[in-house]
FINUKE-195680 format. One record per residue (C-alpha): y, x, z. Coordinates in steps of 0.02 Angstrom, whole numbers, padded with zeros to 5 digits, always signed. Layout:
YXZ ...
***
This chain:
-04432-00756+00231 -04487-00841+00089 -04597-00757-00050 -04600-00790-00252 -04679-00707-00397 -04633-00547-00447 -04546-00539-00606 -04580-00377-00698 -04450-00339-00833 -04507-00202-00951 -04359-00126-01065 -04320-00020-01181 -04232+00153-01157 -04037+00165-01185 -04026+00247-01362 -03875+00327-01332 -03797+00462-01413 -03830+00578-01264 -04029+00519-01261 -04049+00598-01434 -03966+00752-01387 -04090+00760-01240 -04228+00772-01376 -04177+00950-01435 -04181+01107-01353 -03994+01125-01280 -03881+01256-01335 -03768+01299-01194 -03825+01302-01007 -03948+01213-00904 -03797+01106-00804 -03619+01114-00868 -03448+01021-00777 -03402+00886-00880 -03268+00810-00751 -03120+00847-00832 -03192+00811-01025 -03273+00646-00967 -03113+00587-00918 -03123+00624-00699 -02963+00704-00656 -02968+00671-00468 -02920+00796-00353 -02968+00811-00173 -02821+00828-00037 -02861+00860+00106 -02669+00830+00196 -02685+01019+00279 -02524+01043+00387 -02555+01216+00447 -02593+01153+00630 -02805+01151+00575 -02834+00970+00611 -03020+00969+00602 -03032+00797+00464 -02941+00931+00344 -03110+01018+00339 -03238+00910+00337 -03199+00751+00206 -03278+00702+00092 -03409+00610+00026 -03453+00556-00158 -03550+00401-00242 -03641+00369-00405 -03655+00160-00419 -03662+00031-00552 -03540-00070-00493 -03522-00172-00648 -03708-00194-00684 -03691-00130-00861 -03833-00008-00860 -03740+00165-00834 -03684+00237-00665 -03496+00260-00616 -03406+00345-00485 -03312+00341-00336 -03220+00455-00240 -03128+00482-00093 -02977+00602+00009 -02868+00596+00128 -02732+00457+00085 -02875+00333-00003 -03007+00289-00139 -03032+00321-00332 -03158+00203-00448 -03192+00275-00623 -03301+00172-00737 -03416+00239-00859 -03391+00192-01039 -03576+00235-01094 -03623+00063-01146 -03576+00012-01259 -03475+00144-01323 -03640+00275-01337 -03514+00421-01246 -03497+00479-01074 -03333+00443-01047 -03235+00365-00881 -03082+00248-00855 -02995+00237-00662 -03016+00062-00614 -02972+00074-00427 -02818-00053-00450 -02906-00176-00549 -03096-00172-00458 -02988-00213-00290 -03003-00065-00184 -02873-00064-00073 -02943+00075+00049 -02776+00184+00104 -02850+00291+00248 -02918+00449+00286 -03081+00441+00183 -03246+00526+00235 -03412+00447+00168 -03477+00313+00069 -03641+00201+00082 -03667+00080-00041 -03815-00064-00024 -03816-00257-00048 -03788-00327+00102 -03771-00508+00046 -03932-00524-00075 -03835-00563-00229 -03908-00414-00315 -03741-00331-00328 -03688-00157-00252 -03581-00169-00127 -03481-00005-00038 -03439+00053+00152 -03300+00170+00170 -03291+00275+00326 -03135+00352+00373 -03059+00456+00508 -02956+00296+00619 -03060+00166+00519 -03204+00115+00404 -03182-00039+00277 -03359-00130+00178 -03314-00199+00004 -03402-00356-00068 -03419-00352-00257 -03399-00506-00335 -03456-00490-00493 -03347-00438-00672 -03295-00284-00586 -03202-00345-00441 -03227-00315-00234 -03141-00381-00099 -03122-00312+00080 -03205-00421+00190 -03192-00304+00340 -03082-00444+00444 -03266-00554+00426 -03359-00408+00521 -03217-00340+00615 -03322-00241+00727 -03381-00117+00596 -03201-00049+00559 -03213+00057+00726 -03026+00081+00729 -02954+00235+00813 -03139+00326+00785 -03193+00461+00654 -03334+00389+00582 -03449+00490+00459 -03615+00463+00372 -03676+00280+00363 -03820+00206+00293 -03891+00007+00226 -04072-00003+00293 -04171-00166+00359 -04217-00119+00515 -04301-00281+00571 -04398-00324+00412 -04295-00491+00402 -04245-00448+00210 -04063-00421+00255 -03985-00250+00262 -03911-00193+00421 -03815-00051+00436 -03778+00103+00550 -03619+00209+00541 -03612+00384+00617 -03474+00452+00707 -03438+00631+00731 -03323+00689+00877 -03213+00603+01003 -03052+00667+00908 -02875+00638+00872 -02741+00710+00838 -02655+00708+00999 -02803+00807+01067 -02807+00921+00930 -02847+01101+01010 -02810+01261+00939 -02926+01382+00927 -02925+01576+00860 -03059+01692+00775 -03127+01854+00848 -02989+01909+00745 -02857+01839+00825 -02794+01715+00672 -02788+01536+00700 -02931+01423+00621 -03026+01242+00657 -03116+01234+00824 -03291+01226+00834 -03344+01051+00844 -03417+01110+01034 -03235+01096+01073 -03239+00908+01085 -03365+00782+01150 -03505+00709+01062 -03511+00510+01021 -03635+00381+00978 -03693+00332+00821 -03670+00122+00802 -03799-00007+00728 -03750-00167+00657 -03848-00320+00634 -03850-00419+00478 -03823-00607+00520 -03805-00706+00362 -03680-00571+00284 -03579-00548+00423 -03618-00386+00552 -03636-00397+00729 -03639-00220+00840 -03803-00207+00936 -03800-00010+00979 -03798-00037+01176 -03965-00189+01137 -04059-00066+01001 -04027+00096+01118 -03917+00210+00998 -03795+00224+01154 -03940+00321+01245 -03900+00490+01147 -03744+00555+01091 -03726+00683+00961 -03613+00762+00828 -03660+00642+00689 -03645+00694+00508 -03779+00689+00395 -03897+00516+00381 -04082+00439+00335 -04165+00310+00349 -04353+00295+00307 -04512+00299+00362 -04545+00429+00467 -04735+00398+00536 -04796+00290+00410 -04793+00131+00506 -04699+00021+00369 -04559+00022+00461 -04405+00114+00446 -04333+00230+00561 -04180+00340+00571 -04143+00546+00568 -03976+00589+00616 -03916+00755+00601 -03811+00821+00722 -03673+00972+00719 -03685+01096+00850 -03807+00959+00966 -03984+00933+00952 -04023+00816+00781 -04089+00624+00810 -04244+00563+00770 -04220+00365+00792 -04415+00292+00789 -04407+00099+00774 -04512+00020+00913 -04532-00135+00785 -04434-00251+00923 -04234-00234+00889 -04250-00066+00993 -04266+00130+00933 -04341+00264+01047 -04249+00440+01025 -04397+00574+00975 -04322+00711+00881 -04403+00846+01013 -04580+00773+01020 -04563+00767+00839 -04517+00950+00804 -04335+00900+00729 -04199+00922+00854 -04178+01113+00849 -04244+01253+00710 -04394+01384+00738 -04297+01464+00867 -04279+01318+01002 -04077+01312+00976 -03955+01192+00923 -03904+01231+00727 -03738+01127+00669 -03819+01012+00561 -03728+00933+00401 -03829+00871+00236 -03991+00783+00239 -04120+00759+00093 -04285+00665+00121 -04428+00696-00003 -04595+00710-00033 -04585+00917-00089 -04757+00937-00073 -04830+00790-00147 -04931+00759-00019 -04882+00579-00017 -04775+00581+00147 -04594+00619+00158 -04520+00776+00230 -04355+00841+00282 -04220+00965+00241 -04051+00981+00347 -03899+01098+00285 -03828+01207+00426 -03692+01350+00460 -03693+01515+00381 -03816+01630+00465 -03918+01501+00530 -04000+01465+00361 -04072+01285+00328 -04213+01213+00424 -04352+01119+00308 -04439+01013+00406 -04661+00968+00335 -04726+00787+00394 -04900+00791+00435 -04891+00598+00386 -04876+00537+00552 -04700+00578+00614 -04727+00751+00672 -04638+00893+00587 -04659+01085+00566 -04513+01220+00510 -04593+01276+00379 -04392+01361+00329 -04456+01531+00349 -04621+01527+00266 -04550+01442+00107 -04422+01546+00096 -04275+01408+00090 -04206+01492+00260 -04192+01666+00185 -04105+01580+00037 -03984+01463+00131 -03916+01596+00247 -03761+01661+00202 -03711+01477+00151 -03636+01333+00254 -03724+01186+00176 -03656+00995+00144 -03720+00891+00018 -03879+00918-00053 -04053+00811-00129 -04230+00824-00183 -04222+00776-00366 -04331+00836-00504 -04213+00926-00620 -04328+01007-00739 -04449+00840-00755 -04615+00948-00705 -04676+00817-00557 -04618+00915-00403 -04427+00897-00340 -04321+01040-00328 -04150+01055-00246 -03965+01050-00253 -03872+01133-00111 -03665+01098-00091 -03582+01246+00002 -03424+01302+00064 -03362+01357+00236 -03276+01307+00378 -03221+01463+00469 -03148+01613+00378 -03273+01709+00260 -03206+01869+00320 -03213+01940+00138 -03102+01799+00093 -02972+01869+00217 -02787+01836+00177 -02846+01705+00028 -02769+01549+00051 -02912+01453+00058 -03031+01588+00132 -03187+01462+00125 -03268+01474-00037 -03414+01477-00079 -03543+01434-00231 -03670+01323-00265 -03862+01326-00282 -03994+01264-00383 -04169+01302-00296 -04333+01251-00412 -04502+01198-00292 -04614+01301-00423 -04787+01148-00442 -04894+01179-00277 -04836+01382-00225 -04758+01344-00071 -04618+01425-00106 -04434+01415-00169 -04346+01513-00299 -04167+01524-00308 -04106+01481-00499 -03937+01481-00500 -03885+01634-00571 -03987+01582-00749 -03922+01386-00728 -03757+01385-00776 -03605+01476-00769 -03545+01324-00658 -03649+01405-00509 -03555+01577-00515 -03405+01457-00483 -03340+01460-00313 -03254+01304-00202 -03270+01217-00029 -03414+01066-00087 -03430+00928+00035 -03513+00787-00026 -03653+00763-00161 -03742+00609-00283 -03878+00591-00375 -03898+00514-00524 -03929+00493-00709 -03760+00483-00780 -03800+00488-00965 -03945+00370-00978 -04051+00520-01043 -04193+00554-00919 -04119+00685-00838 -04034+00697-00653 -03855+00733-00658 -03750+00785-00489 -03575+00713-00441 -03491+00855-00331 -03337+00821-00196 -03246+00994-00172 -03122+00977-00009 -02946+01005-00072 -03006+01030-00256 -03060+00961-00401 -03218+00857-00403 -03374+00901-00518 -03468+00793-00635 -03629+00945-00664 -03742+00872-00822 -03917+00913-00849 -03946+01000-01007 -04136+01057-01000 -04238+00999-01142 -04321+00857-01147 -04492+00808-01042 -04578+00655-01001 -04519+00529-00883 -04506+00377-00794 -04361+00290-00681 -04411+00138-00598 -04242-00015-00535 -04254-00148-00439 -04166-00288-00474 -04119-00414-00373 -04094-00447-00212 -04060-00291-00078 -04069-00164-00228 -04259-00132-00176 -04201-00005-00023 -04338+00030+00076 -04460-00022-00055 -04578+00139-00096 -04646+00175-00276 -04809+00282-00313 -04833+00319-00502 -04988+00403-00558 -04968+00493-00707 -05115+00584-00812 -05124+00770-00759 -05011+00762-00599 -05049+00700-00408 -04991+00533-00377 -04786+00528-00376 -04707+00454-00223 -04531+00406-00219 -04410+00278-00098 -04267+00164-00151 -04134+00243-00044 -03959+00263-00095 -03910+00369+00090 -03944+00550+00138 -03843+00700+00044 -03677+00707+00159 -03553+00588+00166 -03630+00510-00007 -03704+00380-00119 -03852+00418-00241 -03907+00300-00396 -04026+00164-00300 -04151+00212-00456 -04310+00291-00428 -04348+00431-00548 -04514+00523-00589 -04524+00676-00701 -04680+00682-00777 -04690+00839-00891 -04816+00839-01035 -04911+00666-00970 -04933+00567-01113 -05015+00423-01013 -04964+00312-00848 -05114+00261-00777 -05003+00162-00627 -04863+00114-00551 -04865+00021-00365 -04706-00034-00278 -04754-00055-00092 -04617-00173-00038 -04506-00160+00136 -04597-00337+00200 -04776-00263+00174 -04832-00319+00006 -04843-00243-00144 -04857-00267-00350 -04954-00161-00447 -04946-00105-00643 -05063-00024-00760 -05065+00062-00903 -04897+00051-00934 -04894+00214-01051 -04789+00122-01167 -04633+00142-01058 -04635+00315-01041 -04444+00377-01059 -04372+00215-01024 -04303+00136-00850 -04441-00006-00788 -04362-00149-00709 -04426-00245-00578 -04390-00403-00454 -04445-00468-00302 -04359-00635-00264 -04339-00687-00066 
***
């Protein structure tokens, strides 16, 4: 691979109409839906025909994207009978405002729809989107001026017809500075082995996913923009699991990236890149394939972040109600402790069943806080007799700076977290150009929800990279007067089922001054920036050429 300069690109922030507003202290709640006034009128369906087929359930995912390269993020959706674009009208127009332009951008995807990666798997600098469906997944090229086309008939192999594939993520797992890609699969399902199964109760309701056999996960090999399957050479075939939730990064801190797979109702994957085209399974040397108490949980979301700004990324997977969420601590060499019950997050987490979720910094004070997506898949038995007897609410849990502990916010953040619905997928992003992260829910058989950030205004930084690959992989430390040096990774994978914004973003409270920012880049290198104080507020763009 061939190296050039870095080109640094330092630009102003969007002055939008929303930035300003940012500026004062906000008059209404700390998040608030703005779906259905910002123009998103998409409704999940999930195609329930009374004999619980277990897709009607699960689906789906969500992503936040710039598809067009204009600056602001837009959004895509899925369900059961296909896809939904909606572009965001912020620039130039100055409001946050969306337009469907499914027919027009060339999405043609007509199946069941589950998840969504997005990456750049040609190097042209442009997004480009995976969908993964139950009976068959389909990868989008974008061409540029707002177009894709399918070119799943020029890597046939990843469609993995007749299969019910799940998460998926872009990563470079050779270092060769193209994205490969692996795409999760959950059970070995159909519908003319559909099973019916019965609570304590008696009632009928969707099997537990121990009803069906487990599958393997598939890699794919970038060659040139086309993708080759090398599962059975890497050594994914070794170790079958329930696959829903995915991440790739970093796990020991050997610059190369490595996959976490969490599994439903199976022991989770740890995937640790042997640096040769193969991946060694360690999730139980590791601490990660079961909770505290040695068993099994039924594993869904993933977030990977840094919650303790230590400087090494940790982990957090979503589980069933009354098995509360496992958070796992990295000592900084791959080996993890559940640290669920002493932070609190398990006692918090336990009368949920958890999807989508992230580490993002809502409230701009340095340390990243979290988002959890609930709703059920078995009766709630207070629900009984409801028609959809699965609902459940949302949380918003705040990582208070350095105590160790989490503290359950929702009931002061919005009257959008009293709310009740079945949330599957979850993105992260900054919708409204005005510093603060903004969440894109999918709610199975319901409407989806566009929650923006209201908190007043604090100091911050987001950091793109443009170009080439979209910078995944890359990992950013900014140091910041008065707080521990900030580490974040270009990643747009993790949540459940979902795409996140590719852009990096640092909350940096009262600092007034940014002593540094250093990108350390996927092939080893890395470009470093100082005093670059002058930015604060604004998105920093940079570009490493191949």
């Amino acid at each position: 691979m061939k190296r050039a300069a870095v080109v640094v690109l330092l630009i102003l922030p969007l002055l939008s109409c929303a930035h300003k507003a940012a500026q004062e202290q906000p008059t209404g709640p700390w998040f608030e839906d703005v779906a259905a006034a910002s123009g998103i009128d998409f409704v999940h369906q999930s195609g329930a025909t009374g004999k619980f087929y277990m897709p009607e359930i699960m689906g789906s995912g969500a992503a936040l994207l710039d598809y067009d390269g204009d600056g602001d993020l837009d959004i895509l959706l899925l369900s059961n009978h296909g896809i939904r674009l909606y572009r965001n009208e912020l620039n130039p127009s100055g409001k946050l405002q969306f337009t469907d332009v499914t027919r027009e951008a060339g999405l043609d995807y007509a199946g069941y729809g589950m998840g969504i990666a997005t990456g750049d798997f040609d190097n042209d600098g442009r997004i480009d989107i995976l969908v993964t469906g139950f009976g068959g997944n389909a990868l989008y090229r974008n061409l540029g001026s707002g177009v894709f086309r399918n070119v799943t008939a020029e890597s046939p192999e990843i469609a993995l017809p007749g299969r019910w594939s799940t998460g998926a993520s872009f990563f470079d797992y050779d270092r060769d500075g193209r994205q490969d890609l692996i795409i999760l699969n959950y059970l070995d399902y159909s519908f003319e082995n559909n099973k019916r199964c019965f609570a304590p109760t008696g009632e009928v309701t969707y099997c537990s996913p121990k009803v069906y056999p487990p599958t393997s996960a598939h890699l794919f090999h970038n060659e040139g923009g086309r993708f080759v399957e090398v599962t059975k050479k890497s050594g994914l075939d070794r170790a079958l699991g329930r696959g829903l939730g995915v991440a790739a990064f970093d796990v020991n801190g050997d610059g190369w990236p490595d996959v976490f797979v969490a599994n439903d109702a199976s022991a989770n994957h740890l995937w640790i890149n042997q640096r040769n085209g193969t991946f060694a399974e360690r999730a139980l040397e590791s601490g990660v394939a079961y909770g505290e108490d040695g068993v099994a949980k039924a594993g869904m979301g993933v977030a990977v972040g840094d919650y303790d700004n230590d400087g090494d990324e940790d982990l957090l997977v979503l589980n069933l109600m009354r098995e509360g969420a496992s958070l796992f601590e990295n000592d900084g060499h791959g080996n993890f402790t559940d640290v669920s019950l002493k932070t609190g997050i398990h006692a918090i987490t336990f009368p949920y069943t958890g999807f989508g979720t992230g580490w993002f910094d809502f409230d701009n004070d340095g340390w990243v806080d979290l988002f959890l997506a609930h709703g059920a898949v078995t009766l709630r038995e207070e629900q009984r007799g409801q028609p959809n007897p699965f609902l459940e609410r949302n949380m918003l849990i705040r990582n208070p700076a350095g105590k160790g502990h989490f503290i359950d916010e929702s009931g002061v953040a919005g009257p959008v977290f009293a709310q009740t619905g079945v949330s599957r997928g979850a993105a992260f992003g900054d919708i409204d150009n005005d510093g603060s992260v903004d969440i894109l829910v999918a709610t199975n058989n319901g409407p989806a929800r566009l929650l923006r950030n209201n908190l007043p205004h604090r100091n911050w930084l987001s950091v793109q990279v443009d170009g080439p690959g979209l910078g995944i992989g890359a990992r950013v430390a900014v140091k910041a007067a008065g707080l521990p040096v900030l580490w974040r990774r270009v990643h747009t994978d993790s949540s459940y089922l979902s795409a996140s914004d590719p852009r990096v973003h640092f909350g940096l409270g009262d600092a007034k001054k940014i002593e540094r920012v250093t990108v350390y880049w996927p092939d080893g290198t890395q470009s470093s920036y100082t005093d670059v104080t002058g930015k604060l507020n604004s998105v920093f763009h940079v570009t490493k050429k191949l």
